[in-house]
N, C-alpha and C positions, 0 to 999 in steps of 0.2 A: 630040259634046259636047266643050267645051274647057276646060281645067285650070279653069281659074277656077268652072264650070259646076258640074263636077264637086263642087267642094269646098264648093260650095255646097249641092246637094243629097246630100252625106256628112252635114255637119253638121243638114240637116232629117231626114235617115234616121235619124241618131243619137237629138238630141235629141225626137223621136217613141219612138223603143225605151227610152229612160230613162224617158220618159211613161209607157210602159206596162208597163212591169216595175216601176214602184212603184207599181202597182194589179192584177195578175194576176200569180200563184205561176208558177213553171214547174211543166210536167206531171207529175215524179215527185214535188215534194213534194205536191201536192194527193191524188194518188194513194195516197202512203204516210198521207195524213192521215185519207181516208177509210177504209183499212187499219186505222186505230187507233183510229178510231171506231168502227167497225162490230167490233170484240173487244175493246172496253169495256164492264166492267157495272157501273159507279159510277154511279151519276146525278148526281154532283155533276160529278164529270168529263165525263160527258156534257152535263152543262150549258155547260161550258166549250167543248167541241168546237161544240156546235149557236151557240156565240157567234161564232167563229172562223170558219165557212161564211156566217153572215149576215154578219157584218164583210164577208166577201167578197163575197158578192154582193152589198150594198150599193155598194161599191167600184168593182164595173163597171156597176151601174146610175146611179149616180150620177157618174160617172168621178173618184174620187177616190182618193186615195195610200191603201191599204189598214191603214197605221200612220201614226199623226201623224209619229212619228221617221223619216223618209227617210233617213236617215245623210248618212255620207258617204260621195261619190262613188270608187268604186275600178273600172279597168277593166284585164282582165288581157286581153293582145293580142298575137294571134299572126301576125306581118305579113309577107307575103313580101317579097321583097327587088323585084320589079318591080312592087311594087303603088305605081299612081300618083301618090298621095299620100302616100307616105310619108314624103316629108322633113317634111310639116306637120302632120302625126298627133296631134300634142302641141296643138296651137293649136285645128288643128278638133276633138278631143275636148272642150278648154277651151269653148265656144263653144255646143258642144251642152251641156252642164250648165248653162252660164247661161241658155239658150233654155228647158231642161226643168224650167226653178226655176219661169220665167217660166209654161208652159203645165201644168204638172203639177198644183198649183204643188206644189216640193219647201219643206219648213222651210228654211230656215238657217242650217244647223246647224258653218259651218265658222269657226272663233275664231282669230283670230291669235295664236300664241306672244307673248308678252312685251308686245305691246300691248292685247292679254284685248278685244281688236273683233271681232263679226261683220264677216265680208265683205257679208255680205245678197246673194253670189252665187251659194253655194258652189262656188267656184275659189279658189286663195291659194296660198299659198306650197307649193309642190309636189302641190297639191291640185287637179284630180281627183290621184288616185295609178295612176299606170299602170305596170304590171308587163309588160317587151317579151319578146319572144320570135321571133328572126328564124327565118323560113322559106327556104332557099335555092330559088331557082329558080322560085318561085311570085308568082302576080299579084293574090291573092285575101288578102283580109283576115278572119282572128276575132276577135270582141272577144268577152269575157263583162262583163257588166254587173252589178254587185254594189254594194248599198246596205248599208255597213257601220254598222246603228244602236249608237247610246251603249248598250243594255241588252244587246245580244249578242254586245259590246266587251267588257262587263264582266268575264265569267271568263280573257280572252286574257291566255295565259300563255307565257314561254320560261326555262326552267333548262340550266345543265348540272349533268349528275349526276360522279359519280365511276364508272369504268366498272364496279367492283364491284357497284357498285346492282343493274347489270342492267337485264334489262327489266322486272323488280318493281317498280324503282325508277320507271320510265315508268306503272306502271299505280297506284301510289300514287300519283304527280306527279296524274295523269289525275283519278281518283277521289277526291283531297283538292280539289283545284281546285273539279271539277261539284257534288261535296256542300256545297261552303261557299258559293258565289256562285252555283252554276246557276240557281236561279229567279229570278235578277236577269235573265235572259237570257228570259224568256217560254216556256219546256217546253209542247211536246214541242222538245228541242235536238238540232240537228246538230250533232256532236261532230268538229272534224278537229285530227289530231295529223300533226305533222312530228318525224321521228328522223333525226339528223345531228351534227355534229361541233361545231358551234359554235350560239348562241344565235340568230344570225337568220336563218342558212338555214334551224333545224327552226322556229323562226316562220312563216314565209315558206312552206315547203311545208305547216305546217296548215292555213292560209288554200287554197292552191290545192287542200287536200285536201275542201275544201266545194263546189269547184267541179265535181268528180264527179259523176254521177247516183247517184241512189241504188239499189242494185242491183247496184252494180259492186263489183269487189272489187281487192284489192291483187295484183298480180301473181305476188307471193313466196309461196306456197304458205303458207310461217309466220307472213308476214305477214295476209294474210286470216284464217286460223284468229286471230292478234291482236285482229284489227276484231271477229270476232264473239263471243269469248271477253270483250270489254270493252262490248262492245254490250250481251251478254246479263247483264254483270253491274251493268250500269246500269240495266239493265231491269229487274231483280231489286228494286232500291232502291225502286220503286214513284213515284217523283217525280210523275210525270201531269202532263195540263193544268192550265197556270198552278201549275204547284205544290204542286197542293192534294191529290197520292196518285191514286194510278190504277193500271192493270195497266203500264203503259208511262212509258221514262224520254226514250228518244230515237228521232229520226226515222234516225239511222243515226252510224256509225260508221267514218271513213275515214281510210287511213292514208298517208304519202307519206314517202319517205325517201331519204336522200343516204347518199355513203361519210363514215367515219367516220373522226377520230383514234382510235389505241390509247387515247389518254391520256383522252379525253372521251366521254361520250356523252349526247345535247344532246338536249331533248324541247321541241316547242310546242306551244301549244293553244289552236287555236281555237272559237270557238262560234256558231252561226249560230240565230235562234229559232226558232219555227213558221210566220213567216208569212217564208221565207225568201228574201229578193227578189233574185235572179242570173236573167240569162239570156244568151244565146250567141245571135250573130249573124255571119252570116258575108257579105262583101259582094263582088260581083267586081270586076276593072279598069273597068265600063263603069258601076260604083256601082247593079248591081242586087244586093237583098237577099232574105236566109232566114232567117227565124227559122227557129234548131232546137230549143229550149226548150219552147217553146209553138205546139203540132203546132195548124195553119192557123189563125193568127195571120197580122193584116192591124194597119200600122201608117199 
């Protein structure tokens, strides 16, 4: 297969996997959702759950985008340095989004700063957004695929605190944020928080902290005891599905963090909903592909 071959069939393997992660959950949130079904005894919340599984299964019966809002396109990419397309990574990512508006079909959803125009592509001005991450020595490529909609946009937050605050001050940040906008976000919420020195790196690591499985925990021994000591106290709050109270607030709880100034200590916050559309794919030099998201998954 030669260069050109290749890049051709990268961008059909792509834009097929964006097809179908904005109609099919990956495997732990579906998992965790029936988790939180099955230890709920509201039936009003249960009504919302049993709405949530037919939406889906409508969704692969009918192959449609499981939320009208597709977002926007965000791919975080872990590339090794001999993997063969690398220098146009940027272009054929661009290329599969405009393919998967077309086959999917995805909304629209991307608006130009200052001129207030749909693209009617979604690609634009540094849109898709791709977050790199070179690999030394390696031929194989990761993407994770992430549909960032306007409702699970809504509570994303980044402060710095004063370092006094503490981490008090990170778990007020956290719980004034989710209690005032979270149900603008569709609950049950994946909840990710970035801690770091400055406003857009702990931005920036909330977001890649939804990209975790759920199940995983933070490394830092105090860290994890953190995720679950805010998890359970989100839980506590009773928010439920759609908002309307239930035994459960969120699909989980993840935490990611950088080294700090003495001077600052910077908190972000992201929100991902229920029906939350990421998936990971990994493809090698010869552009055969794995979905690891969604276990025997054919695209």
């Amino acid at each position: 297969m030669n260069h050109a071959e290749k890049a051709s069939k990268f961008i059909d393997i792509m834009a097929r996997f964006t097809d179908y992660s904005s109609k099919h959950l990956p495997d732990d949130i579906l998992l965790r959702l029936r988790e939180m079904r099955s230890e709920e005894d509201s039936d009003m919340a249960n009504i919302f759950y049993d709405a949530m599984f037919e939406d889906l299964r409508l969704a692969h019966e009918l192959s449609r985008p499981c939320c009208q809002d597709t977002g926007m396109l965000q791919f975080f990419v872990q590339v090794g340095t001999r993997f063969p397309l690398i220098d146009e990574l940027s272009e054929l990512l661009r290329e599969s989004v405009i393919r998967a508006t077309r086959t999917a079909p995805l909304r629209h959803n991307v608006v130009e700063v200052f001129d207030e125009k749909n693209t009617g592509t979604n690609v634009g001005t540094h849109i898709p957004w791709i977050d790199w991450e070179i690999i030394p020595d390696s031929d194989e490529v990761k993407i994770y695929v992430y549909m960032a909609g306007g409702g699970c946009s809504l509570p994303g937050a980044a402060q710095v605190l004063m370092p006094l605050e503490g981490y008090e001050g990170i778990v007020r940040f956290v719980f004034d944020r989710i209690t005032s906008y979270g149900i603008n976000a569709c609950p049950p919420l994946f909840v990710g928080i970035g801690i770091a020195g400055s406003a857009e790196v702990a931005a920036k690591l909330s977001k890649k902290a939804l990209l975790r499985p759920i199940g995983s925990v933070n490394p830092n021994a105090k860290g994890a005891e953190l995720e679950m000591r805010i998890a359970n106290g989100l839980n506590a709050i009773g928010i439920g599905p759609g908002g309307i109270s239930g035994k459960s607030s969120v699909l989980g709880v993840h935490i990611e963090q950088a080294g700090r100034h003495p001077a600052t200590l910077a908190v972000g916050l992201s929100t991902g909903c229920w029906a939350h559309r990421r998936g990971l794919i990994r493809i090698d030099s010869e552009i055969n592909y794995e979905i690891l998201t969604h276990k025997g998954a054919t695209i």
